[in-house]
N, C-alpha and C positions, 0 to 999 in steps of 0.2 A: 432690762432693755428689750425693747417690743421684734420678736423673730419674724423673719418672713422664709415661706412657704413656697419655692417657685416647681407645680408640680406637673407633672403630667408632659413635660418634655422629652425632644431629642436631644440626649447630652455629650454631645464631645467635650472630654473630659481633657485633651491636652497633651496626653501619653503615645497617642496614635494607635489606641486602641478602637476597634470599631465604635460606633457611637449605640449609644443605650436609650432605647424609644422607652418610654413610657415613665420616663424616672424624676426623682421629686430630688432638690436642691434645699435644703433647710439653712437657712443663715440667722445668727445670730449674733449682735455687735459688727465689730469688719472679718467675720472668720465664719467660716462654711463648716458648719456644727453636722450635717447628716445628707453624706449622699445614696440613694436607692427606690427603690419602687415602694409604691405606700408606707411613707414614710409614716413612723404614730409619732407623734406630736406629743410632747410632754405636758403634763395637766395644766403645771403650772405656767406652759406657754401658749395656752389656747385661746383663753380668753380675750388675749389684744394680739393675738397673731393675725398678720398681713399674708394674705393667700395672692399671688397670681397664678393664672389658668392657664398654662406653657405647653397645653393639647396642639399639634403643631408645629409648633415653633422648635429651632434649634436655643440650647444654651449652651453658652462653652465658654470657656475663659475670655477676660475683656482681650485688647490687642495689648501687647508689649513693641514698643520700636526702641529698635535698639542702636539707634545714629540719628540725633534730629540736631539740628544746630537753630533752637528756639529764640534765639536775640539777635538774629540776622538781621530778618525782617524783609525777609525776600527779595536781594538785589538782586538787577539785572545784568551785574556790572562788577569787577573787584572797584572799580570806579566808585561807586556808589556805597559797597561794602566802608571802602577805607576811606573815602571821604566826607562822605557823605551820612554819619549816621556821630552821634552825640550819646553819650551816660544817660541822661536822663529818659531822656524821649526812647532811647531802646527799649529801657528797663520796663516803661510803659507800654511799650507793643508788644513788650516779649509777655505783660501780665494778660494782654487783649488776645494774643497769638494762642497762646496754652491752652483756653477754654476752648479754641476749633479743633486742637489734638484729642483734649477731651471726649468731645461730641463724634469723634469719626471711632469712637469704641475705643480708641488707647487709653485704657487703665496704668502703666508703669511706661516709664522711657527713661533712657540716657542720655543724655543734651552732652555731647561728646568732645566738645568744646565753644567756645564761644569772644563776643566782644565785650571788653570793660570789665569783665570778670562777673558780669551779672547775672551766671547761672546758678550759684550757688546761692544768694540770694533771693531767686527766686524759689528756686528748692525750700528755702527753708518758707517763705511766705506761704508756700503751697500747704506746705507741713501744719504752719500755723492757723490753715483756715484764712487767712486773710487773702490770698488768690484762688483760685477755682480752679484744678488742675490734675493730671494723671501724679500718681506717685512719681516723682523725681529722682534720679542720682544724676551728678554734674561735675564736669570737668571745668576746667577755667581754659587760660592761654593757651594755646596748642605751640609748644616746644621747638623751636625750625634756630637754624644753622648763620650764619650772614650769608650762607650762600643764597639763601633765600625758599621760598614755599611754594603754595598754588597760586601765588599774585607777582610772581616775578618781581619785577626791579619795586612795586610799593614794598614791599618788605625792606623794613631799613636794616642798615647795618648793624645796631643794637636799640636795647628797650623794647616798646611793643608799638602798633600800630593795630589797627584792626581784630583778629581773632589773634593774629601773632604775639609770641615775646622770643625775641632772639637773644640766644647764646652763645658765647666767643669763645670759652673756655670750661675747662672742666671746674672750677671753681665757682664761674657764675650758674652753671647746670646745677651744681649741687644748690646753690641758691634759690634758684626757681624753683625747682621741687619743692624746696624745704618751706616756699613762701605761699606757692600755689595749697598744699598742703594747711598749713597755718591759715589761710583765708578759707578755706571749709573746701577744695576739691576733693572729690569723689573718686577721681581718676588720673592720668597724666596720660595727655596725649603727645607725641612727636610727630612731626610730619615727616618722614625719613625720605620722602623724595619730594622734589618740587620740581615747578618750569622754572626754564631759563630762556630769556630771550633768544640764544642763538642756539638752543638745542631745538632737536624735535623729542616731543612726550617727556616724561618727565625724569629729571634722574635722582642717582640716592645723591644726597648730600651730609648724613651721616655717615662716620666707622662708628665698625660693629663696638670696639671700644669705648665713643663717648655714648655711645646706647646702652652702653651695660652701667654705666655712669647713673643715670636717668633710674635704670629700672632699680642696679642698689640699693639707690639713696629711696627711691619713694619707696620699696619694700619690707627698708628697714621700718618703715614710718605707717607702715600697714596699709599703703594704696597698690593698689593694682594700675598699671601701663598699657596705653592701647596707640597704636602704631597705624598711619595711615602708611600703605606700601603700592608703589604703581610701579611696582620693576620686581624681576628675581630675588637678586642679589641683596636688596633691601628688607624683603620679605626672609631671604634666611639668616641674613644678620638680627632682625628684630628676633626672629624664634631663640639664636642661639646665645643673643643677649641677655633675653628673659623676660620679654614682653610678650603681656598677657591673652590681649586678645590685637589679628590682626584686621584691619581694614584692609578693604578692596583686592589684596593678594593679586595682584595683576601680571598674568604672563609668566606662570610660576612653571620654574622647569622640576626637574627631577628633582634635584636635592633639594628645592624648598617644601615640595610635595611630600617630601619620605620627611624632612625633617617636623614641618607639622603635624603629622599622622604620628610620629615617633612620638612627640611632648604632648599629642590632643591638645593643641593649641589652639581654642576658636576662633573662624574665620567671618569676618561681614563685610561679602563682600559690595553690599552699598550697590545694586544694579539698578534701581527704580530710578538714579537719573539718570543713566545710559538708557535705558529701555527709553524714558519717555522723549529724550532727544531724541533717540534713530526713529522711533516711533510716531510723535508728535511733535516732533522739534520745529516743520514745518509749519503747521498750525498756528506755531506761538513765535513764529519769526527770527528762530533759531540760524544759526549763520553756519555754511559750510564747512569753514576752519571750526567753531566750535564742536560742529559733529566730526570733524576728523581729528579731533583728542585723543577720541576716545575708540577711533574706529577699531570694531576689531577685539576689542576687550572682550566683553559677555559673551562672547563664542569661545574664544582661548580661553580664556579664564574660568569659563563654568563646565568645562569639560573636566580641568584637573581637580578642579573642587568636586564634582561629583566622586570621582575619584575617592578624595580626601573623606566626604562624606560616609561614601560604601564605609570606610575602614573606621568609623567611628568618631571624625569629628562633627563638631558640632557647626553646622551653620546658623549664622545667627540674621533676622531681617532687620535692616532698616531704611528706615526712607529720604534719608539725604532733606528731610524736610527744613525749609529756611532758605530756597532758593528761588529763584522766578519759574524754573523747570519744577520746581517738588513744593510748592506753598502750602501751608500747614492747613491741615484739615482735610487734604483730600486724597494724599498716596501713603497714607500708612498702611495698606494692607497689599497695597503692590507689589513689592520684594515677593511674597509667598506667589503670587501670580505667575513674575518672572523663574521663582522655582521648580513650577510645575513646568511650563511652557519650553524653559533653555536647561533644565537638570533633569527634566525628565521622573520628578519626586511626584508620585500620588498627591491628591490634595490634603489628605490625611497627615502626611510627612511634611507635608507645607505648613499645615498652623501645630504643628507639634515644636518646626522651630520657630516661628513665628509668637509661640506661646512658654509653653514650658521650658525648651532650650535658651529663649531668650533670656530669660529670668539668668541667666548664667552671664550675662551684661549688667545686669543692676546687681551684680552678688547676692541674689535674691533667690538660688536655686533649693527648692524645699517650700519657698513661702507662697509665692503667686507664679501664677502661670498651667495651672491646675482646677480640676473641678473636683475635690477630692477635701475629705475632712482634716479641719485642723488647714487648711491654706488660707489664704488672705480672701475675701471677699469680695472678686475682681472679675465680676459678672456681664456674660452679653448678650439675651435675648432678640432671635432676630428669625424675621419669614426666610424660610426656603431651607438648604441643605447644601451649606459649604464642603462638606465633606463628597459633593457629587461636584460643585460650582464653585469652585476658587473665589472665583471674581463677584460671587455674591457679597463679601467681605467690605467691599469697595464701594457699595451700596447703601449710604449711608439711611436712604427711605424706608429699608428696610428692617431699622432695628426698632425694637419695640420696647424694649429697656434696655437699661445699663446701668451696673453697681459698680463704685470706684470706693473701694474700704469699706463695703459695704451701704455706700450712702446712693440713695438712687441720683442719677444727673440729670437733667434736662436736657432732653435731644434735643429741644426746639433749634435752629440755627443763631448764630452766634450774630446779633446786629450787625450791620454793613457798617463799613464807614469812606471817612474820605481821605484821600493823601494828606499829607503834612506836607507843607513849605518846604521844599529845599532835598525833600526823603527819598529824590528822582534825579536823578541828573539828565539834562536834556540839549540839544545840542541845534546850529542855526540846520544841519540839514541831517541825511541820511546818508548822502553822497559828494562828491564835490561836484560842484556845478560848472561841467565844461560849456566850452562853445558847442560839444557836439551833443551834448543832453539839450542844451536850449533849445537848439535850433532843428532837433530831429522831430520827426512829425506821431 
C-alpha cells in the first residue's frame, strides 16, 4: 500500500503538548506509521512514496465533533423538525449534509441522536464506502418522558415523532434500549429535562430511578448513555444514575459539580449555539424569547465547568450542528473558540479537547484524535497557527489537506443546492396585520 510522507511541518499532535516545527508524519494505509524529524523512509517504501512539502503549515489531528444531529436538516422551527421532514428525503440530505462536515476538517463525530433512526444507517454507508463522510458513531431516538422534551406539547404521549420516542413505563424503557440497541445505536440518549409550555427554561422530567432504568439495561448490552441535562438536579441524577457522558450541564450547583469531578464524568456542554444566538442571533433573525432560553447559561455554566475542568474532567466540543443557528459545515470548530474566550483554556487545551479528549465520545480514545504512531490516520494540514489563533480552525480557506482514514478528501466545496417542496414551512405573514400596522406611515 503506497505511504505518504507529510514532512517538514508544524505538528500539534493533540496531547497539548507544545507543537513540534520541523517534523515529518509518515502514513501508511488508515494508520500513522512514524512520527518525528527526518523521518528515513523504508527502502521498500520509497519507490511509490507520496511526499507533501508541510514547510509552514501546521498538521495536527482532523476535527472530532462530539454532538451533531446530522438528519435534521437544519429546521428553523420544531415546526418544521416534526412536521415537516419524511424517512426518505432526510436519509438523503443527511447523505448531502455529511460531506460539508467532512470538508470543515471533521474526521470522526457522534450524531447523538436523530429522526427516523437514520443515523445508524448512515454510519454504516459511511463505513461501506458508499457515502463520503467523517468516521461515524450514532445514536438513534432520543429517550424523553410523556411529559415531554425540547418541542413541548409536539412531543406525543407515546411512540415517536420527530427525534423523540416516548416512554410510559419502566417496561417499555427497557424496550427502547433493548430495540434502539438491536437496530445498530452506538449510544442512548435521554432528554432528562424538556420545555413545558407553562414553565419557564426547562425542567427534569425524569427520576433518578427510571434513569438508572435506561443506563442498566443499555450497559448490560455494552452501550454507553449520554444525557442532555438543562438544570441541576438533572445533571446529578444522570451522574448518580450512571450515565456516561453529560450534555449541556446547565446551572450546575455544588453537588452536581463535586459529583461529576468525583466519577470523571465528561461533560459537552454544546455552547456553539448559545454563543452564536447571543452573538449572531440577530443577523439571522433570531427572536427575543428564543434568546432568552437560554439567557444566561454560558456564563453560569462555564464558570463551574472550568472548575470541573481544573480537577480533571474532560470537556468535550460539539457543535449542535443540524440547526438553522449551527448548519453543517460551518461551526464545528467553534465550541474550542467558545473555550478559550468564556473558560479561559489556552488554545492549546482547546484542540486537545476538541481532538484527543473528544475521541472519549466516539469510544475511540487510544485510536484517533492524536498525531502519534499506531492512531488512526485523521489528518489536517492547514496555513497559519491555531495554537496562537483558535479561530483559524473555522477557516475552512485555509486547509490545504485533509486525511480521513487515511484517504485524502476533497476540500473543494460541497455543490449548492435548492430547497425541496414542502422542507420549509411558511406562513401568510411575520405579524398580524392590524389596523394600526396598515395604516401607520
Amino acid at each position: 500500500m503506497r505511504a505518504l510522507l507529510i514532512s517538514g511541518g508544524n505538528v500539534i499532535d493533540g496531547t497539548g503538548s507544545q507543537p513540534q516545527p520541523n517534523t515529518d508524519v509518515l502514513i501508511e494505509g488508515d494508520r500513522i506509521i512514524g512520527v518525528g524529524p527526518n523521518l528515513v523512509v523504508d527502502k521498500s517504501q520509497q519507490a511509490d512514496l507520496q511526499r507533501i512539502d508541510a514547510t509552514g503549515l501546521t498538521v495536527m489531528p482532523g476535527l472530532i465533533d462530539a454532538h451533531t444531529h446530522i438528519t435534521l436538516g437544519e429546521p428553523r422551527t420544531n415546526d418544521e423538525l416534526f412536521l415537516h421532514r419524511d424517512p426518505a428525503t432526510s436519509a438523503i440530505l443527511a447523505a448531502y449534509n455529511v460531506r460539508k462536515v467532512l470538508r470543515a476538517g471533521v474526521t470522526s463525530m457522534l450524531d447523538v441522536d436523530g429522526i427516523f433512526n437514520i443515523g445508524p444507517a448512515l454510519r454504516d454507508s459511511i463505513n461501506a464506502g458508499i457515502v463520503e463522510g467523517p468516521t461515524m458513531k450514532s445514536g438513534a431516538y432520543a429517550l424523553m418522558t410523556s411529559v415531554g422534551g425540547t418541542a413541548g406539547k409536539l412531543i406525543p404521549d407515546s411512540g415517536t415523532a420527530g427525534y423523540a420516542e416516548v416512554v410510559r413505563n419502566k417496561e417499555e424503557t427497557v424496550l427502547a434500549v433493548r430495540r434502539q440497541v438491536k437496530e445498530g445505536a452506538d449510544c442512548i440518549k435521554i432528554h432528562v429535562t424538556g420545555l413545558i409550555p407553562t414553565r419557564s427554561g426547562e425542567i427534569q422530567v425524569w427520576t433518578r430511578e427510571e434513569l438508572k432504568v435506561v443506563c442498566d439495561t443499555a450497559h448490560d448490552l455494552g452501550v454507553r448513555v449520554t444525557a442532555h441535562c438543562r438544570g441541576d438536579k438533572a445533571t446529578l441524577d444522570s451522574v448518580m444514575a450512571g450515565v456516561d457522558i453529560i450534555w449541556h450541564a446547565s446551572f450546575l450547583g455544588d453537588a452536581s459539580l463535586e459529583a461529576i469531578i468525583d466519577k470523571k464524568v465528561p461533560v459537552g456542554p454544546v455552547f456553539t449555539f448559545l454563543a452564536n444566538l447571543s452573538e449572531f442571533g440577530h443577523k439571522a433573525g433570531a427572536t427575543s424569547s428564543a434568546k432568552s432560553i437560554f439567557a444566561g447559561e454560558l456564563e453560569n455554566t462555564g464558570a463551574k465547568l472550568r472548575q470541573a475542568y481544573d480537577a480533571g474532567v474532560k470537556l468535550l466540543c460539539g457543535s449542535e450542528s443540524g440547526f438553522s443557528m449551527t448548519p453543517y459545515g460551518h461551526w464545528h470548530a467553534r465550541e474550542m473558540e467558545v473555550f478559550v474566550k468564556h473558560l479561559g483554556m489556552t488554545p492549546l487545551q482547546a484542540i486537545t479537547c476538541g481532538t484527543k479528549d473528544n475521541a472519549v465520545a466516539l469510544d475511540q480514545d487510544g485510536e484517533t484524535g492524536c498525531i502519534a504512531t499506531g492512531y488512526r490516520a485523521d489528518v489536517l494540514v492547514l496555513d497559519g497557527d491555531p495554537s496562537k489563533d483558535i479561530s483559524l480552525l473555522g477557516n475552512k480557506n485555509l486547509f490545504r489537506y485533509l486525511y480521513c482514514r487515511g484517504k485524502q478528501v476533497d476540500l473543494s466545496p460541497v455543490e449548492p443546492r435548492t430547497m425541496l417542496r414542502g422542507e420549509q414551512s411558511s406562513g401568510w405573514s411575520d405579524v398580524a396585520l392590524t389596523r394600526e400596522i396598515a395604516y401607520s406611515n
